[in-house]
C-alpha positions in Angstrom: -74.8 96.8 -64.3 -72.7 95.9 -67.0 -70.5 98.4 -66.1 -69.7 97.2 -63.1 -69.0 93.9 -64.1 -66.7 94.7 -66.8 -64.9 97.4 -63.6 -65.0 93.8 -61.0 -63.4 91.3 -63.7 -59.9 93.0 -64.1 -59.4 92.5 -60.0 -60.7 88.6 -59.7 -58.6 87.7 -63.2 -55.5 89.8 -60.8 -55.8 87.5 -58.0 -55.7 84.2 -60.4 -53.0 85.5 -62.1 -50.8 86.0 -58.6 -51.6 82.4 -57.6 -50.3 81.1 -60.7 -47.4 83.3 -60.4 -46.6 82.3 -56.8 -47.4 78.6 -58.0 -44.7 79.3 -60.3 -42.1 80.4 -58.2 -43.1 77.6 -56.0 -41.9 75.0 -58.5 -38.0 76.7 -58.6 -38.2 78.6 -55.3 -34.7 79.9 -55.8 -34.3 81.4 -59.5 -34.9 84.7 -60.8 -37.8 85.8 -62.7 -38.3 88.8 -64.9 -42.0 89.4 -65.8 -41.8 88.4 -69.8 -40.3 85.2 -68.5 -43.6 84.7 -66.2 -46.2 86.2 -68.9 -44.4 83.6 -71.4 -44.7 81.2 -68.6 -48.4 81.8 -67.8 -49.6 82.2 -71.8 -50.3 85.8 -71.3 -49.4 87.0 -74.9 -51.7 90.3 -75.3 -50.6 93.9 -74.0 -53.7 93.5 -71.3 -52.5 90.6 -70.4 -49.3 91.4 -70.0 -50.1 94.3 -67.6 -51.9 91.8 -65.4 -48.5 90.2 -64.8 -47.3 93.5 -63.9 -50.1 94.7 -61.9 -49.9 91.1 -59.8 -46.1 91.1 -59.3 -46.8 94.5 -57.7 -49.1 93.4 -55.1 -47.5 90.1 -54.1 -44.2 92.4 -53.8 -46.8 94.9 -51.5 -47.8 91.7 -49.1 -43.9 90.5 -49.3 -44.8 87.1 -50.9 -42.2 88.2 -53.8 -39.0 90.0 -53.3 -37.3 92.4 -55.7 -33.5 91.5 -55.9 -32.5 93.8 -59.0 -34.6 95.9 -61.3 -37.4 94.0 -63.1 -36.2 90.5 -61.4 -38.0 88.8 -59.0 -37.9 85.8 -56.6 -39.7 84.0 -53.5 -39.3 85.9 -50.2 -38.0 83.0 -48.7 -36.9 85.0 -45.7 -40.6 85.8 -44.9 -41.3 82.6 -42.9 -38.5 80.0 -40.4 -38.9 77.2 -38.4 -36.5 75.5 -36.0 -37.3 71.4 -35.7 -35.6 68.3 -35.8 -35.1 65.8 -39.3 -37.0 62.8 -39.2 -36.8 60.5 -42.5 -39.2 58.0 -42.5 -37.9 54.6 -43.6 -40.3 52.9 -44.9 -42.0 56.2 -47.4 -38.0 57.2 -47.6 -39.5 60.7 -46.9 -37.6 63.4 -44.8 -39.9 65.7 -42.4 -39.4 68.4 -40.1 -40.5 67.7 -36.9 -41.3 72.0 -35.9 -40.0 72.8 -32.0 -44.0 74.5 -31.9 -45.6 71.3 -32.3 -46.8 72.0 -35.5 -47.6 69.9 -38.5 -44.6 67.9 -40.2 -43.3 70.2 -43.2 -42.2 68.1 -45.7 -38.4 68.5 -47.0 -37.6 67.2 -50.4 -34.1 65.6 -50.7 -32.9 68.2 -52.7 -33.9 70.6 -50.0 -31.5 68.9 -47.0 -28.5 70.8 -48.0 -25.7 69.1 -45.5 -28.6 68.2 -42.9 -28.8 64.6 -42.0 -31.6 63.1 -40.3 -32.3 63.8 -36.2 -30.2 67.2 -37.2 -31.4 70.2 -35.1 -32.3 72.5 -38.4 -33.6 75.9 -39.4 -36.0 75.6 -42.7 -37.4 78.2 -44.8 -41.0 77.8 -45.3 -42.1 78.4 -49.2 -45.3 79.7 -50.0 -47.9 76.9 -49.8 -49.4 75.4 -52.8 -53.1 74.3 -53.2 -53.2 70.5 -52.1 -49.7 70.0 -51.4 -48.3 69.3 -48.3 -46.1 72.8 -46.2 -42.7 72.4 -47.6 -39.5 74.5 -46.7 -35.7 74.2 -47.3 -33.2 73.4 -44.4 -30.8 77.1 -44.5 -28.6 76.1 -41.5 -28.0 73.2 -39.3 -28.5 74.0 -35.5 -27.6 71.1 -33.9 -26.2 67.5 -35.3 -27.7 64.5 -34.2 -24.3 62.5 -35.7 -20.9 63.6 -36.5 -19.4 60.4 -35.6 -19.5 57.3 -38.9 -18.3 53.8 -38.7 -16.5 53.0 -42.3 -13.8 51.6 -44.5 -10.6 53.3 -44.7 -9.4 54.1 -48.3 -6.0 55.6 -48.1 -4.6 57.3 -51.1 -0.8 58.4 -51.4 -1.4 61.9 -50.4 -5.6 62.0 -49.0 -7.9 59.2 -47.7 -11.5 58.8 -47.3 -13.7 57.1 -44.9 -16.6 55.0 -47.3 -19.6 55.1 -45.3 -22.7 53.2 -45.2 -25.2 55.2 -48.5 -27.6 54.2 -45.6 -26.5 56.3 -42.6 -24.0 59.1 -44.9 -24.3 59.8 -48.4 -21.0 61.6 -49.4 -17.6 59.4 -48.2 -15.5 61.2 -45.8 -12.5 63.4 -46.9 -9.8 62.3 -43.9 -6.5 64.6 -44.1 -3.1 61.9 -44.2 -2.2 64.1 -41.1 -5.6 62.7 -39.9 -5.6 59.4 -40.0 -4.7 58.2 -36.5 -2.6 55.0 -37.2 -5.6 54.0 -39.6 -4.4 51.8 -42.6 -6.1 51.1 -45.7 -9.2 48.3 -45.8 -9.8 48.8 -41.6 -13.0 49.6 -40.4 -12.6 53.3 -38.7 -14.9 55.8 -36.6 -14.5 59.1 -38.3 -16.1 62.5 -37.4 -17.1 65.1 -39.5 -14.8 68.1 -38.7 -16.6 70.6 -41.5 -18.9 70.3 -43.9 -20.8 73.1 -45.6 -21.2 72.5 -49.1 -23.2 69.6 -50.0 -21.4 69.6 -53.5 -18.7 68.5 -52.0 -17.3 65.6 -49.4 -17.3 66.5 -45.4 -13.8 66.7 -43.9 -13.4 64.9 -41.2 -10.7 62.5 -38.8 -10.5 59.4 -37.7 -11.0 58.6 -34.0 -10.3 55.3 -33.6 -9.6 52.5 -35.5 -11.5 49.8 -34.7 -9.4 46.7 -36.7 -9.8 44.4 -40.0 -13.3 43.9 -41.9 -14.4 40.6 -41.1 -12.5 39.9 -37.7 -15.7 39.5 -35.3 -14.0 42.3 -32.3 -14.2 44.7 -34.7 -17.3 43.9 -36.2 -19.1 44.1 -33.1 -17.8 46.9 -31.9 -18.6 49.1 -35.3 -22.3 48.1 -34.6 -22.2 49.4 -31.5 -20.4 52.5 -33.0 -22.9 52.4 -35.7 -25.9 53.0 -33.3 -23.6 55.5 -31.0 -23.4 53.3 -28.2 -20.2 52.8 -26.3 -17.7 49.7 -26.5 -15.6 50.2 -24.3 -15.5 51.5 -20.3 -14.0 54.9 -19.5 -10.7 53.8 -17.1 -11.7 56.3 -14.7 -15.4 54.9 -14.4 -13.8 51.4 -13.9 -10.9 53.4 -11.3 -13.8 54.7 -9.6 -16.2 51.3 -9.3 -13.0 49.3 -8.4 -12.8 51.7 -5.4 -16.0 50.1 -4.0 -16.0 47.8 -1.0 -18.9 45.1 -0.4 -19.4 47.2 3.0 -21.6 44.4 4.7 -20.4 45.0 8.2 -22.7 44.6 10.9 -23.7 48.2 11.6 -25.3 48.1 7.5 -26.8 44.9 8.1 -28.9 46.2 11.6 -30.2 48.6 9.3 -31.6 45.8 7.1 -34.0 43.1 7.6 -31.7 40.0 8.0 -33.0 37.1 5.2 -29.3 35.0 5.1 -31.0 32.3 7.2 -33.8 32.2 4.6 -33.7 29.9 1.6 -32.8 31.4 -1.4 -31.6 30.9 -4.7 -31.2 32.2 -8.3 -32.4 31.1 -11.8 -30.5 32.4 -15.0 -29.6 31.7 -18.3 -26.0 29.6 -18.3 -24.2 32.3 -19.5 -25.4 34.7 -16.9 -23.1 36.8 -14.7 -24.6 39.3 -13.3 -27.6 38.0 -10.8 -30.1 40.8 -10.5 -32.7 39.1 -8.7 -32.9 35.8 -6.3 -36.1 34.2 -5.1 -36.4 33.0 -1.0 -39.6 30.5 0.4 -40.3 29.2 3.8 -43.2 28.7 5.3 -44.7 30.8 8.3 -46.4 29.6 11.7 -49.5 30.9 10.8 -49.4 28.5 7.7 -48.9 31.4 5.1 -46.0 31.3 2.3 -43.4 33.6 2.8 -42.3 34.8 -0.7 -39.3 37.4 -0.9 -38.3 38.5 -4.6 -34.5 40.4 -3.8 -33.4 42.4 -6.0 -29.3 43.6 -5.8 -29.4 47.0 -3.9 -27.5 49.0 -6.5 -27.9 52.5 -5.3 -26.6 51.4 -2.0 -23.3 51.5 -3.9 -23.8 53.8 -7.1 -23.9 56.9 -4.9 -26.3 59.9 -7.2 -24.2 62.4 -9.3 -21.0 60.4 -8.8 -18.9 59.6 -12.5 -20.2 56.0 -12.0 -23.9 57.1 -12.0 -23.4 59.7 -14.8 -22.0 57.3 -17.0 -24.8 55.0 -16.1 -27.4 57.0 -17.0 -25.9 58.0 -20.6 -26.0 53.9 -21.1 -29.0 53.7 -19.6 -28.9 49.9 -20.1 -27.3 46.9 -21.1 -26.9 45.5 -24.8 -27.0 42.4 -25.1 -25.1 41.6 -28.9 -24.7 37.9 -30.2 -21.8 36.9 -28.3 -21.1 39.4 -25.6 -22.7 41.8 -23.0 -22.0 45.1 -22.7 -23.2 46.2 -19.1 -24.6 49.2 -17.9 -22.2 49.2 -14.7 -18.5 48.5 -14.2 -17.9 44.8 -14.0 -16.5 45.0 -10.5 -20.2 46.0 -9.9 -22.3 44.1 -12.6 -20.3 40.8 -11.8 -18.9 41.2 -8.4 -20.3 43.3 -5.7 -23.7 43.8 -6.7 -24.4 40.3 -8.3 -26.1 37.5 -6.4 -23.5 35.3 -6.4 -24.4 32.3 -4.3 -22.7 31.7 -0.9 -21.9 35.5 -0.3 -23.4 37.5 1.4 -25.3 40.5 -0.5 -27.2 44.0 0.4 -30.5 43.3 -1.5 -33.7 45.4 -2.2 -36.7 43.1 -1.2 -40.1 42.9 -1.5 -41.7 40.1 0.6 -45.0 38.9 0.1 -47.3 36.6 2.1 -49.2 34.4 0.2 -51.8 31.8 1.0 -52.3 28.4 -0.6 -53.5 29.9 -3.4 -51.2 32.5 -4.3 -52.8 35.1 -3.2 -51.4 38.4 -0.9 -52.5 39.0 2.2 -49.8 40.7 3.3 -46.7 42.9 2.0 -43.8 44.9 2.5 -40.7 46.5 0.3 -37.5 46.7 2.5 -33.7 46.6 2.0 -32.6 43.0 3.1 -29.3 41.2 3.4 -29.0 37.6 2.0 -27.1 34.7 1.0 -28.2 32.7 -1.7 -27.9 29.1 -1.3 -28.0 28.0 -4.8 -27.4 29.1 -8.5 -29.6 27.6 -10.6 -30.0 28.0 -14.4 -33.0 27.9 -16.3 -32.3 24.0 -17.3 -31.3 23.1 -13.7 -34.5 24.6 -12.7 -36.6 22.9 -15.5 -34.9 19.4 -14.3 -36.4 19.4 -11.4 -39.6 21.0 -12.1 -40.3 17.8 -14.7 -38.9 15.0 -12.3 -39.8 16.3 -9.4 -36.1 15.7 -7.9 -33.1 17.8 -7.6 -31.7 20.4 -4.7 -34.5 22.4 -2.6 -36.7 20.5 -4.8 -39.8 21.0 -2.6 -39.1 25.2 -2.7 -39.2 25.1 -6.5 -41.8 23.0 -6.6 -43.9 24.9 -4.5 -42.7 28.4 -6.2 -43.7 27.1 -9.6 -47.2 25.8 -8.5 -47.9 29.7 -7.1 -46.6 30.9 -10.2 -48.9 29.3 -12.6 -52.0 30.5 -10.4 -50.6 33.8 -10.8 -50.1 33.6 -14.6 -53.7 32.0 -14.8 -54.9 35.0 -12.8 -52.5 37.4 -15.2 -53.8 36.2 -18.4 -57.7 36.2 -16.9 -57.7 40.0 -16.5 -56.3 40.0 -19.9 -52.3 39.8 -19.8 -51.3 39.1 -23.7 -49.2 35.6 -24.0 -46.6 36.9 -26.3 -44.1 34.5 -26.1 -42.2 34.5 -30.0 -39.5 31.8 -30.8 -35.8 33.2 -30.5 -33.1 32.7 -32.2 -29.7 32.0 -31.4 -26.2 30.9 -32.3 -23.7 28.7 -30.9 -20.4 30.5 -31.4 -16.9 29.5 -31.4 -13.8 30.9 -29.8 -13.5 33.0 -32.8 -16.7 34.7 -32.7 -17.8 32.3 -35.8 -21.2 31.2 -35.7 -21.2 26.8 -35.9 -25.0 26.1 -35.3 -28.3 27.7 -35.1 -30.8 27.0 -32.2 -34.2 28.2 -30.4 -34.7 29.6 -27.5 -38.3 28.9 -26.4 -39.7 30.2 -22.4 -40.2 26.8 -20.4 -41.9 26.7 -17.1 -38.9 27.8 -15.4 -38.6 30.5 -17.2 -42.1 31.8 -16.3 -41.7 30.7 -12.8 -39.1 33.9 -12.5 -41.0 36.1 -14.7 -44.3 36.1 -12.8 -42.6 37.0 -9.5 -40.8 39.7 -11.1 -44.2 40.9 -12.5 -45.5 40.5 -9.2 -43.0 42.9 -7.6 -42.7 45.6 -10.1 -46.8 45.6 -9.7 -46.6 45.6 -6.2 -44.0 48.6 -6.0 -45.8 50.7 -8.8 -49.1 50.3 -6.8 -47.6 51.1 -3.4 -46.3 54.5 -4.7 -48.5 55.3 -7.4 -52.7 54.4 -6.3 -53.6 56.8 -3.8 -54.7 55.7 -0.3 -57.5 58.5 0.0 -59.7 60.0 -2.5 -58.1 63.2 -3.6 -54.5 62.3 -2.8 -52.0 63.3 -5.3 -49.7 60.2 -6.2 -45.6 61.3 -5.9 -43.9 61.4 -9.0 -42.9 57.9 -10.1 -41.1 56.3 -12.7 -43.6 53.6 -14.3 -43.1 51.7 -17.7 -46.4 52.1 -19.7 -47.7 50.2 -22.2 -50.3 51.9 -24.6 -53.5 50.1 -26.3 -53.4 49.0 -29.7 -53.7 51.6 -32.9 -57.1 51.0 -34.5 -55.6 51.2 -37.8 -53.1 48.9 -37.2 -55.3 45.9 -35.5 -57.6 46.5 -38.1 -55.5 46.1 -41.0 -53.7 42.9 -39.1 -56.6 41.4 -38.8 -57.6 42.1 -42.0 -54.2 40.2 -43.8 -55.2 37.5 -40.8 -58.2 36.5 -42.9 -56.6 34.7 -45.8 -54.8 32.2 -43.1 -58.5 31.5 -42.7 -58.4 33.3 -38.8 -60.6 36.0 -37.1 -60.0 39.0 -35.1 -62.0 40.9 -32.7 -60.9 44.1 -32.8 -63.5 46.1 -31.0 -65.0 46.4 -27.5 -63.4 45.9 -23.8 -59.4 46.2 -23.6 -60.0 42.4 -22.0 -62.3 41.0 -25.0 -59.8 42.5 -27.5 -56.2 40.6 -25.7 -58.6 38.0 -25.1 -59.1 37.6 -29.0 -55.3 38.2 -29.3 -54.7 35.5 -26.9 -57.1 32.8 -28.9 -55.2 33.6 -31.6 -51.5 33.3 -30.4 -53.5 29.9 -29.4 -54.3 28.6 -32.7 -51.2 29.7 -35.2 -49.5 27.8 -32.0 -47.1 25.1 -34.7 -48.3 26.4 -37.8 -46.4 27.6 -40.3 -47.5 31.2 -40.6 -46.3 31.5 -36.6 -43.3 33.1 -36.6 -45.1 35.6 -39.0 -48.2 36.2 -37.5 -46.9 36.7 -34.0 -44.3 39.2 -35.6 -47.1 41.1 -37.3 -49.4 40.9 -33.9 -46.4 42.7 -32.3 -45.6 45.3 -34.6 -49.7 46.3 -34.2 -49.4 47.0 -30.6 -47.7 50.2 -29.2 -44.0 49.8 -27.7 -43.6 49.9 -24.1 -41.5 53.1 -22.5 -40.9 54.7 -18.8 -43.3 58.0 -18.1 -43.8 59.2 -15.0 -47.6 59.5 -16.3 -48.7 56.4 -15.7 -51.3 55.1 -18.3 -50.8 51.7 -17.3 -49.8 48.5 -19.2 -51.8 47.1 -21.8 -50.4 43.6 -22.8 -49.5 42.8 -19.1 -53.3 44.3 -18.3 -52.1 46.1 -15.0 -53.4 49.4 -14.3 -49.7 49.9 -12.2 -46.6 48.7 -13.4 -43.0 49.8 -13.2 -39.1 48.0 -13.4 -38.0 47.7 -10.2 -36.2 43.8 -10.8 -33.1 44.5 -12.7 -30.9 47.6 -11.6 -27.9 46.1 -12.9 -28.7 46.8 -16.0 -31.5 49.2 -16.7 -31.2 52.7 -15.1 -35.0 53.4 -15.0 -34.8 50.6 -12.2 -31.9 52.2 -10.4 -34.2 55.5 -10.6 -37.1 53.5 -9.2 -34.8 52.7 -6.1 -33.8 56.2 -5.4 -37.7 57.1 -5.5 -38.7 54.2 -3.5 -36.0 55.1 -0.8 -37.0 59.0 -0.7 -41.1 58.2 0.0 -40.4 54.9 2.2 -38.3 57.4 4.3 -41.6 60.6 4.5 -39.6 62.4 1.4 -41.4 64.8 -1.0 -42.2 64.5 -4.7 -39.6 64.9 -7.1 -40.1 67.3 -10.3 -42.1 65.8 -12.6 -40.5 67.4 -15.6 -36.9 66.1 -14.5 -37.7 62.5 -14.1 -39.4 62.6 -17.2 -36.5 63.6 -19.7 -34.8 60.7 -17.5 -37.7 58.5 -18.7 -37.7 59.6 -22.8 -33.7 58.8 -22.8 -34.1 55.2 -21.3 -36.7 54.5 -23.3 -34.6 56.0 -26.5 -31.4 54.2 -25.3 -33.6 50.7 -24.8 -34.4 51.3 -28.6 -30.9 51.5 -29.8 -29.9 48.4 -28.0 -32.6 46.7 -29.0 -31.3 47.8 -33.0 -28.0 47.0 -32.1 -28.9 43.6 -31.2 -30.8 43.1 -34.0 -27.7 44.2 -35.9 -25.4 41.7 -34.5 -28.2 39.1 -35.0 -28.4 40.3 -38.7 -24.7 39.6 -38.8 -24.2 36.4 -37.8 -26.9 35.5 -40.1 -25.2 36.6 -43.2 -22.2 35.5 -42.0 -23.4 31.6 -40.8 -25.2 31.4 -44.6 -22.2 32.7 -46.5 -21.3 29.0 -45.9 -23.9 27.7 -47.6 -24.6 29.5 -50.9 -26.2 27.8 -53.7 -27.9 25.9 -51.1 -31.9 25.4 -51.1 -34.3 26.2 -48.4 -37.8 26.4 -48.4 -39.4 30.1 -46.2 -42.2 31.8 -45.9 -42.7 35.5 -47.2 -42.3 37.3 -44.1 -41.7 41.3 -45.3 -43.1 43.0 -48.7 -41.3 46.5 -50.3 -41.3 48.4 -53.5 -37.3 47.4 -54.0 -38.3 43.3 -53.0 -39.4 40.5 -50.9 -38.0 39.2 -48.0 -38.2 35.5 -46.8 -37.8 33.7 -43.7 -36.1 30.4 -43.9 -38.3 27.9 -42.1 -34.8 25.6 -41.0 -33.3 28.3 -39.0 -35.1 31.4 -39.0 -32.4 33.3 -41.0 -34.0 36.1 -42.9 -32.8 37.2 -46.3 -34.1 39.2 -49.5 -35.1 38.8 -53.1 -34.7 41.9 -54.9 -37.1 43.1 -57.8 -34.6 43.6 -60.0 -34.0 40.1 -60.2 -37.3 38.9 -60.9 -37.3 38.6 -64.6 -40.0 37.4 -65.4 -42.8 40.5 -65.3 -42.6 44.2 -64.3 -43.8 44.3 -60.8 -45.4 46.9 -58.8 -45.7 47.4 -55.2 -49.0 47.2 -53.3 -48.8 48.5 -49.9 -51.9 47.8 -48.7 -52.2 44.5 -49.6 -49.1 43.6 -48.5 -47.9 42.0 -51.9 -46.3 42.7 -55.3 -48.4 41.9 -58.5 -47.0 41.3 -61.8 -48.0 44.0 -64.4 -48.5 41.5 -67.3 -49.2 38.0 -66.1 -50.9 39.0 -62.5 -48.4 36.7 -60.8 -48.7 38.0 -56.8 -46.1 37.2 -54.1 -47.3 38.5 -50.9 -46.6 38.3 -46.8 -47.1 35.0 -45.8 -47.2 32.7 -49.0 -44.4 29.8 -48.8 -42.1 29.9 -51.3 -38.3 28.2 -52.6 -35.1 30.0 -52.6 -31.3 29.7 -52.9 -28.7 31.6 -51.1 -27.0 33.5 -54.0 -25.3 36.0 -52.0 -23.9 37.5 -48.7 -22.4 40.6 -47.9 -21.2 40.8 -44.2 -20.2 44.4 -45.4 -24.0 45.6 -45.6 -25.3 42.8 -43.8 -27.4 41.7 -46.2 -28.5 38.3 -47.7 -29.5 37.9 -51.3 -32.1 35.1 -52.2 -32.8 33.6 -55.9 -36.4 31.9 -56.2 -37.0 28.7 -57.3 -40.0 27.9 -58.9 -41.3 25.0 -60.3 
């Protein structure tokens, strides 16, 4: 017995001695190891130890974990395992993953790892051997596909090179830009330059500038390297605009027998006061039989945007409007955003209608969705509209009137079935002619605001359900386009409701989609003019899921419909425009579409809505720094409103501007970051600053350059 004992312990002490080897190699995946090196390594001083090393380094070269690259030198097989996948760095841990094309787990890729890879790149990664309780990691070898090549940055122009500084943010290495390169670019202007070549990340990418987009600080070029920034486009492609220019109105009377005819109808629209382009208009008359005829018209688009012409190509790479600051930048030529296709009152207009019938208490008992021609009577904006919904006086007073009384019934109904009432604050600047921001205001939804949004509701509903419920058991619904909105993360409701508590507020959290927004609702209800609002609605928003087009329809949690698509404002969103080429293919007997086609259509709205939406943000972010650059050394009081290890950010309570303390700069303690709790906790004296506490600051600096406003605390 003892024997075989002392014959079984040379193999197990083997295999230990080949994990710690592999182990080893693990921790410097690319040097070269002899086997003294690893006995040193490993301890193993005796001549029986030493031929354990030897013996193990055989068999791991046998199952081609180890590789042989001269006599008596060894190193990882790192060519024993690829993956293809995309980059994706994680903000917030400031941890890059690969994303594997498989569908497999993330494989973690430390920074030293990227080589000349930059997050969203297409990359090929070599897998090294996994180690006990670590997360897969692996080492980008090539770079596939780039998500970027293009950088907005600062020109620095040297007598006989340049380079292009870039945000550390988006490009760690500055730009090496040829003087034969520089494309009329001078030194100090903000620039787009693209990387030509890059394949040594010891050294700087070469690339060129493609257009120089003007002088730091004058607001044109500002907002257009934001725009850049994000990828999106600034300006229109002449032969897009050639092309929409082209484009007649076409109402003749042969189009308009093919419509129903609605220009004898009262009509009108309701926009902001800067509005141009008039997606929708609203008509109301009542019927014989003592109904309410209600038509929500929508501007027929795709009457004029004709499929796989350059206009619609280039409208599906914007997929959507962006709305910066002080300017829009529209999905479709302005001959078509502004003029053809807008609802301009006192023209006439081809229009895509759905017309409801509707009793004295706002409900349908009749429907139909139809391509109309009107002529709006009356552009109203939002104030207009609110004028004479509080006084009771003012043009086609009694169609408002009775519009806005069928539109709280149907909000009442909305929020019953349990609709979420997220309606935050907004802020926005007055600008001057220069771009400069002169005043801060807030933009909060008044009845007449809600009066349009619950008939567009109504009419995206009521298109999504006609298409997309079957009308028999077993029917297969056509392939739609529908904009889902998923139920809350546990995790993430749990944890908000959690931080809720020490406001001295509840949270149900559990139980029927309904009793969870109805819990939401109650709470929206009583932060309603406190001074944790603004905070607690923004951390209620960031726990639900965001919103996207599918054509698998899931239905819409806050708006609690089980059908739901955009169908309102084809001007400028393209999943809308899609919607009305569907809708006109199954109103006229046509057969599904491919699923998989309109789906990729779907994902790139939904990623190009993002990207606005940042953008905006961005140019928000701007004028922010830029309006308090005015004001340094001024005091405001805020309210914590964002917790990170490198500082605290704080929302000013006057104007809603948003800047940051860094860590760095609070001198009084060491302190250390608690993620959980959202907070920061002095080492020594156990002083805590976390989300939501009110505190005092000054403005001590602004950088337009980053964007970024620095806070000083003042305590008392």
């Amino acid at each position: 017995m003892a024997k075989k004992n002392r014959e079984k312990a040379p193999n197990m002490r083997k295999n230990a001695v080949g994990t710690a080897i592999i182990n080893l190699f693990s921790e410097v995946p690319n040097k070269l190891l002899n086997y003294k090196q690893l006995s040193h390594a490993l301890g193993m001083r005796t001549d029986a130890q030493k031929q354990l090393v030897v013996e193990a380094l055989n068999t791991l070269l046998e199952q081609g974990q180890l590789e042989q690259v001269s006599y008596g030198k060894f190193r990882l097989n790192l060519r024993q395992n690829y993956v293809t996948g995309t980059l994706d760095r994680q903000s917030v841990a400031k941890k890059t993953y690969l994303i594997p094309d498989d569908g497999g787990e993330p494989i973690f890729i430390a920074e030293r790892s990227m080589g000349c890879a930059l997050n969203g790149d297409k990359v090929k990664v070599l897998l090294y051997p996994r180690r006990q309780n670590r997360d897969e990691e692996g080492e980008v070898v090539e770079v596939l596909d780039r998500a970027k090549t293009e950088f907005v940055g600062i020109l620095e122009v040297k007598p006989n090179f340049a380079f292009l500084n870039v945000d550390r943010k988006q490009l760690v290495h500055d730009i090496f830009i040829p003087r034969d390169k520089l494309n009329g670019g001078k030194d100090g202007q903000k620039c787009i330059g693209r990387i030509v070549e890059w394949e040594d990340k010891a050294k700087n990418p070469i690339g060129e500038i493609i257009d120089v987009l003007g002088d730091v600080g004058d607001n044109n070029t500002e907002m257009h390297a934001i725009l850049a920034e994000f990828g999106l486009p600034y300006k229109y492609p002449q032969e897009v605009e050639e092309a929409a220019n082209k484009i007649e109105a076409g109402i003749t009377p042969e189009e308009i027998r093919k419509r129903i005819d609605m220009r004898d109808v009262c009509t009108f629209t309701i926009d902001p006061r800067d509005a141009k382009d008039f997606d929708d208009a609203i008509s109301i008359r009542k019927l014989d039989s003592g109904l309410w005829e209600v038509g929500v018209h929508i501007a027929d688009v795709t009457h004029y945007v004709t499929e796989n012409s350059i206009i619609e190509k280039e409208a599906v790479n914007r997929a959507t409007s962006i709305y910066l600051v002080d300017r829009t930048i529209p999905m479709l030529p302005e001959h078509l955003s502004n003029g053809i296709c807008s609802l301009r009152p006192n023209e006439e207009k081809l229009t895509y209608s759905v017309i409801f019938h509707l009793d004295e208490f706002a409900e349908i008992k009749d429907y139909q969705i139809a391509r109309t021609v009107i002529n709006s009577n009356r552009r109203f904006t939002y104030e207009e509209a609110q004028t004479i919904i509080e006084t009771g006086e003012g043009d086609y007073k009694e169609e408002m009137l009775k519009l806005n009384e069928f539109a709280k019934m149907l909000r009442v109904r909305r929020f019953a079935k349990g609709a979420i009432a997220f309606e935050r604050v907004e802020v926005r600047f007055e600008i001057d002619e220069k771009g400069k921001p002169v005043s801060v205001f807030f933009k909060e939804a008044k009845e007449s605001n809600k009066l349009v949004e619950e008939f567009m509701l109504l009419a995206n509903r009521t298109v999504a359900t006609h298409i997309g419920k079957p009308q028999k058991r077993g029917d297969k619904p056509k392939t739609f386009v529908y904009r889902i909105h998923d139920v809350p993360n546990p995790d993430k409701l749990a944890n908000f409701s959690a931080f809720i508590k020490r406001f001295g507020y509840k949270l149900k959290t559990t139980g029927k989609n309904s009793e969870v927004s109805s819990a939401i609702n109650h709470l929206l209800d009583e932060v309603e003019g406190k001074k944790e609002q603004n905070l607690i609605e923004t951390l209620a928003i960031r726990s639900m899921a965001k919103a996207i087009y599918s054509t698998d329809n899931s239905g819409h949690y806050g708006l609690a419909f089980d059908y739901y698509t955009h169908f309102t404002s084809p001007i400028r969103r393209y999943p809308d425009m899609m919607v009305h080429r569907l809708l006109t293919r199954y109103l006229a007997g046509g057969r599904s579409v491919d699923a998989n086609e309109w789906e990729l259509l779907c994902k790139h709205s939904s990623d190009m809505e993002q990207l606005a939406a940042n953008a905006e943000r961005s140019s928000i972010k701007y004028k922010q720094v830029e309006y308090m650059s005015e004001r340094l050394g001024q005091v405001y009081d805020g309210v914590i409103s964002g917790v990170t290890e490198w500082g605290i950010y704080v929302e000013l309570n006057e104007n809603k501007c948003e800047g940051m303390i860094p860590i760095r700069n609070l001198g009084d303690d060491y302190y250390t970051f608690d993620e959980k709790n959202y907070c920061i906790i002095g080492r020594h004296k156990h002083k805590k600053y976390q989300l939501g506490d009110a505190v005092t600051v000054k403005i001590a600096r602004a950088d337009l350059v980053k964007k970024q406003l620095d806070l000083a605390l003042i305590t008392f």
